[in-house]
mmCIF file of the C-alpha atoms, coordinates in Angstrom:
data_MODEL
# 
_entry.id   MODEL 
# 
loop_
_atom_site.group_PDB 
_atom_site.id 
_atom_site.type_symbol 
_atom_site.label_atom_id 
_atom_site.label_alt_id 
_atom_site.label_comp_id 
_atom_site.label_asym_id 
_atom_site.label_entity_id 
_atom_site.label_seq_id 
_atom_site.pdbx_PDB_ins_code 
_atom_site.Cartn_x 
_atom_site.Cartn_y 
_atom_site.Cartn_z 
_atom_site.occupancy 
_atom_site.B_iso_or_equiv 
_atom_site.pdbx_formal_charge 
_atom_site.auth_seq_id 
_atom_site.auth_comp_id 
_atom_site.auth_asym_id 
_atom_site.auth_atom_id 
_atom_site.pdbx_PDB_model_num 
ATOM 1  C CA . UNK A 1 1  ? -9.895 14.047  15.881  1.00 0.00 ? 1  UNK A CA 1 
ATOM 2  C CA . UNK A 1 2  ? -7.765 13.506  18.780  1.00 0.00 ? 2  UNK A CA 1 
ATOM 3  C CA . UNK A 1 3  ? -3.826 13.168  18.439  1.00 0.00 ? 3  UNK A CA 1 
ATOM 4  C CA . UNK A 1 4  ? -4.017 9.611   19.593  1.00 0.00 ? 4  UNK A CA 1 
ATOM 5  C CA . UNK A 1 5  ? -6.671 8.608   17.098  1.00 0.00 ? 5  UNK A CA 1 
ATOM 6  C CA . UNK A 1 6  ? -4.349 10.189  14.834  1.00 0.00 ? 6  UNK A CA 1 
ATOM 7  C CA . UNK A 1 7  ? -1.426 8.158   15.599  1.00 0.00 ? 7  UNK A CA 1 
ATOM 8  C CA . UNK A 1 8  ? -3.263 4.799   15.616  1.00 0.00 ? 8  UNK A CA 1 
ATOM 9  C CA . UNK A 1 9  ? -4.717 5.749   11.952  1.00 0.00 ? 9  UNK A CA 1 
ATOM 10 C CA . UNK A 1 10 ? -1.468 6.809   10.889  1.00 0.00 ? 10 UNK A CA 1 
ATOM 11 C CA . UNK A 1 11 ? 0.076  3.203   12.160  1.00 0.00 ? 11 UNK A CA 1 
ATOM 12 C CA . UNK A 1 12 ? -2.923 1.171   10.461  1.00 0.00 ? 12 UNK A CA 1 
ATOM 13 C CA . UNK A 1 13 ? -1.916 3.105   7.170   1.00 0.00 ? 13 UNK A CA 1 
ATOM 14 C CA . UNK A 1 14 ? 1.590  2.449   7.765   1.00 0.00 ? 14 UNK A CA 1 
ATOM 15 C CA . UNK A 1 15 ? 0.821  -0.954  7.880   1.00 0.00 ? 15 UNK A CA 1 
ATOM 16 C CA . UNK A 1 16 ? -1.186 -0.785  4.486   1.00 0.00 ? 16 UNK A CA 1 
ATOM 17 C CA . UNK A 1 17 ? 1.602  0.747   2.796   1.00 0.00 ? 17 UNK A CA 1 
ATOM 18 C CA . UNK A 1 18 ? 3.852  -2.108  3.754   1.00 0.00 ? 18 UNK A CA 1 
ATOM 19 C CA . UNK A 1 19 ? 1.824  -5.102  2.676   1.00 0.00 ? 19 UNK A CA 1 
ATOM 20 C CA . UNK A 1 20 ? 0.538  -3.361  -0.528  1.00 0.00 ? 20 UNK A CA 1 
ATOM 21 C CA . UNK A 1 21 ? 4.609  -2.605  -1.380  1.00 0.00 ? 21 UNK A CA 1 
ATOM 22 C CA . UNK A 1 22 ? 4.834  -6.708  -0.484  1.00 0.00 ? 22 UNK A CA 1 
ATOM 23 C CA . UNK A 1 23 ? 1.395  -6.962  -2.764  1.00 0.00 ? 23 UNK A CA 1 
ATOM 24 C CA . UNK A 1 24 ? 3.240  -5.450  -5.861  1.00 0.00 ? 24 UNK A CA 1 
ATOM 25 C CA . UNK A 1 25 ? 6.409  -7.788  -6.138  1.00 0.00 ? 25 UNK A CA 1 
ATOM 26 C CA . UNK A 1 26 ? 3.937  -10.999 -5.924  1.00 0.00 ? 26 UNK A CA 1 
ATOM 27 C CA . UNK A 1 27 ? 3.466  -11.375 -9.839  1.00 0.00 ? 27 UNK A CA 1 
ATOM 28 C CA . UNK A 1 28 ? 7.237  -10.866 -10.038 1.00 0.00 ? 28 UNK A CA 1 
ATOM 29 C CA . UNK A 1 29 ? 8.245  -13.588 -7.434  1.00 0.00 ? 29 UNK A CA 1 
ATOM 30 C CA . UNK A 1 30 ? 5.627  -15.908 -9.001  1.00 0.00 ? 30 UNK A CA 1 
ATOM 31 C CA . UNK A 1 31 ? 7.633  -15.801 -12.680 1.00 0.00 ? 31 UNK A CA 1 
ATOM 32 C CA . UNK A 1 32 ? 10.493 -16.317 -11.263 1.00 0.00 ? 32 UNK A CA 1 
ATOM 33 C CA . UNK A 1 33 ? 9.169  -19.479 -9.358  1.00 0.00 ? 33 UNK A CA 1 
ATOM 34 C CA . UNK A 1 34 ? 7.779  -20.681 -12.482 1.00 0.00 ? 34 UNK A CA 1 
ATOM 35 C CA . UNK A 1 35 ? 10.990 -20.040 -14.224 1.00 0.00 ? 35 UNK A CA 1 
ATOM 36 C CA . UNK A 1 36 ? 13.062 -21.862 -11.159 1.00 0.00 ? 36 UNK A CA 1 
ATOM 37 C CA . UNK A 1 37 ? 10.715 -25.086 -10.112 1.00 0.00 ? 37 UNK A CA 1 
ATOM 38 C CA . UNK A 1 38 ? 9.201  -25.180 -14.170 1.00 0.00 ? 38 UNK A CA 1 
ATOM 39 C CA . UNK A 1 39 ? 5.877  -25.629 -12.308 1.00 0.00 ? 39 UNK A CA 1 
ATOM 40 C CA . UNK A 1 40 ? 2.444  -25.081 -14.831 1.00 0.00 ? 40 UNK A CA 1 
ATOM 41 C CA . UNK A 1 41 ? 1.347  -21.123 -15.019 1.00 0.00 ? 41 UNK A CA 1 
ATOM 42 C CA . UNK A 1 42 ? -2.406 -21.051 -13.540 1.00 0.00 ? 42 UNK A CA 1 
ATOM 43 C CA . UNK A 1 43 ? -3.095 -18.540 -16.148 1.00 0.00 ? 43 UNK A CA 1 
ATOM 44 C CA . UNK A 1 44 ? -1.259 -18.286 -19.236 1.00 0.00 ? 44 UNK A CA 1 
ATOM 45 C CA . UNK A 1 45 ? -1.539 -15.950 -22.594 1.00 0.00 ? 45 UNK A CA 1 
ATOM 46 C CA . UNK A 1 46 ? -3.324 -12.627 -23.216 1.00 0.00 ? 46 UNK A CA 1 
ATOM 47 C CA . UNK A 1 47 ? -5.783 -13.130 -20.415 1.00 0.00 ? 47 UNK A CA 1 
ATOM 48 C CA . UNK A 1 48 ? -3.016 -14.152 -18.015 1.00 0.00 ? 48 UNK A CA 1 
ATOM 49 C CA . UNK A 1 49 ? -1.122 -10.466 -19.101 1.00 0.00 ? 49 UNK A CA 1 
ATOM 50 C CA . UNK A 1 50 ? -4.205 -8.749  -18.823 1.00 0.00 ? 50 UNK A CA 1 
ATOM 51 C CA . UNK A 1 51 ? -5.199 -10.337 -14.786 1.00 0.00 ? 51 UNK A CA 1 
ATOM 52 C CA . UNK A 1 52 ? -1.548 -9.624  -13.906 1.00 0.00 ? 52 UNK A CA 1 
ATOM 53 C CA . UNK A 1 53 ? -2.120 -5.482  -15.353 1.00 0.00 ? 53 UNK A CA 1 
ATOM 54 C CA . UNK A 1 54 ? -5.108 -4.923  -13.572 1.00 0.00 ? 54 UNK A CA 1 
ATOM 55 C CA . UNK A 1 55 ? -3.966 -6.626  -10.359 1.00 0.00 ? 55 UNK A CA 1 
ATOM 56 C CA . UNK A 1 56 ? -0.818 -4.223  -10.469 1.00 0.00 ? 56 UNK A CA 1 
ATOM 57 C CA . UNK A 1 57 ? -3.593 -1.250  -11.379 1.00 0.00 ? 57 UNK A CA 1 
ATOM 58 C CA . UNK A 1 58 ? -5.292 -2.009  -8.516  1.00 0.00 ? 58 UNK A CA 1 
ATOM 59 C CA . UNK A 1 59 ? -2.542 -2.658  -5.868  1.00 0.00 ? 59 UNK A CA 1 
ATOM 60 C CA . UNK A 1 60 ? -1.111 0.479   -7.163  1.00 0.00 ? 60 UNK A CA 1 
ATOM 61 C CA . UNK A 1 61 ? -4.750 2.665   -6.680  1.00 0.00 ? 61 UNK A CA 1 
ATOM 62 C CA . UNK A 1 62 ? -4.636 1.031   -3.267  1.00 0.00 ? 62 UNK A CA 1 
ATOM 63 C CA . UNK A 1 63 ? -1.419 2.140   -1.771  1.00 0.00 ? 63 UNK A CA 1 
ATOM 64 C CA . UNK A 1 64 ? -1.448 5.408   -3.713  1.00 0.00 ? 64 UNK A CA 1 
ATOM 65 C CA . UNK A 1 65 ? -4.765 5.775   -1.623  1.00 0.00 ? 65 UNK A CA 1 
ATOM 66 C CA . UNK A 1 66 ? -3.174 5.062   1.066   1.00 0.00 ? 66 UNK A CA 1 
ATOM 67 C CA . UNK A 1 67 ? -0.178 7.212   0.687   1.00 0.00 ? 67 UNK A CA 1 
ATOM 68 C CA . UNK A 1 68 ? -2.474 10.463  0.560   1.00 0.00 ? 68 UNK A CA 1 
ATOM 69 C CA . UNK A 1 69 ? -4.573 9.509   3.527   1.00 0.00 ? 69 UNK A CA 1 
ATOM 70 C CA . UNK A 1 70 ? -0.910 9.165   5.892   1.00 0.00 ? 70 UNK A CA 1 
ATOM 71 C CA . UNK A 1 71 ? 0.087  12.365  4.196   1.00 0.00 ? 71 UNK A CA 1 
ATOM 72 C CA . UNK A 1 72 ? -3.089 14.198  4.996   1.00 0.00 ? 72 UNK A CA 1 
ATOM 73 C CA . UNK A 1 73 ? -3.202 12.481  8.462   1.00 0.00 ? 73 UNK A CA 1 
ATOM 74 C CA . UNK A 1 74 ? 0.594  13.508  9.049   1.00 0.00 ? 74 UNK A CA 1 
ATOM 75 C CA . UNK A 1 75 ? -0.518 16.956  8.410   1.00 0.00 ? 75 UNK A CA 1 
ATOM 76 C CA . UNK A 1 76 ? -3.108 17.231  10.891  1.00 0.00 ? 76 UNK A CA 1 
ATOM 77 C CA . UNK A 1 77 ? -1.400 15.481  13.648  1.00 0.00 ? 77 UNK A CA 1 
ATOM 78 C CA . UNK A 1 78 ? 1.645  18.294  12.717  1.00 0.00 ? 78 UNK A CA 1 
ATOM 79 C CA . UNK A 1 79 ? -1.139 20.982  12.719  1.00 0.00 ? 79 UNK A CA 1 
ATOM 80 C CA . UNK A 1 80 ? -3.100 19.812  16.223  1.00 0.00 ? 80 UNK A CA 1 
ATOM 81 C CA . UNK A 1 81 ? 0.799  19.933  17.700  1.00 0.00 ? 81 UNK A CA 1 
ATOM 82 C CA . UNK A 1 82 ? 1.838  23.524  16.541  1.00 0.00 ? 82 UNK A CA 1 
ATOM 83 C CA . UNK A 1 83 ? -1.419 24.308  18.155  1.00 0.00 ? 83 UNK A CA 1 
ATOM 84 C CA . UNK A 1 84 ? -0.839 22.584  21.346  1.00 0.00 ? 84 UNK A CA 1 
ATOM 85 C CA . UNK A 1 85 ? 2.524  24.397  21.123  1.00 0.00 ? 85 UNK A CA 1 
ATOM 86 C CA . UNK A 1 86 ? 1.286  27.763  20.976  1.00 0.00 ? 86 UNK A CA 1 
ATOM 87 C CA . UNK A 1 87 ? -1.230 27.224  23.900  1.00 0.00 ? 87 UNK A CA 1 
ATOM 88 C CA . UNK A 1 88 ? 1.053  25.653  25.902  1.00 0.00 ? 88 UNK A CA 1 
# 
């Protein structure tokens, strides 16, 4: 891969990190509007629990995902300029 490839990847996942981050306070923010405007829940009980778990679970998979794929890229792009270094 080329170093600008590199950098554009590394932006995109910068990007994912920052909307999946925004992704994991949306359960939060929607209790508290519930709590604050006393508007009906869409899902309530035990299955309503169990949708907001897994939707945490799977934002969380996501932008741990994410987090080792801009680690690993951050590595390469560090690796492809100590080479460029030493030939240069």
């Amino acid at each position: 891969m080329k170093l600008v490839e590199i950098e554009e990847r590394i932006d995109i996942f910068e990007k994912l990190l920052t909307l999946f981050s925004t992704a994991l306070f949306v359960p939060g923010v929607y209790n508290l509007l519930v709590k604050i405007f006393d508007f009906p829940k869409l899902i309530t009980g035990t299955l309503g629990k169990f949708l907001v778990i897994i939707y945490v679970l799977l934002i969380f998979i996501f932008w741990s995902r994410s987090m080792f794929n801009l680690v690993k890229l951050k590595r390469k792009k560090r690796k492809i300029l100590e080479m460029n270094d030493r030939s240069g």
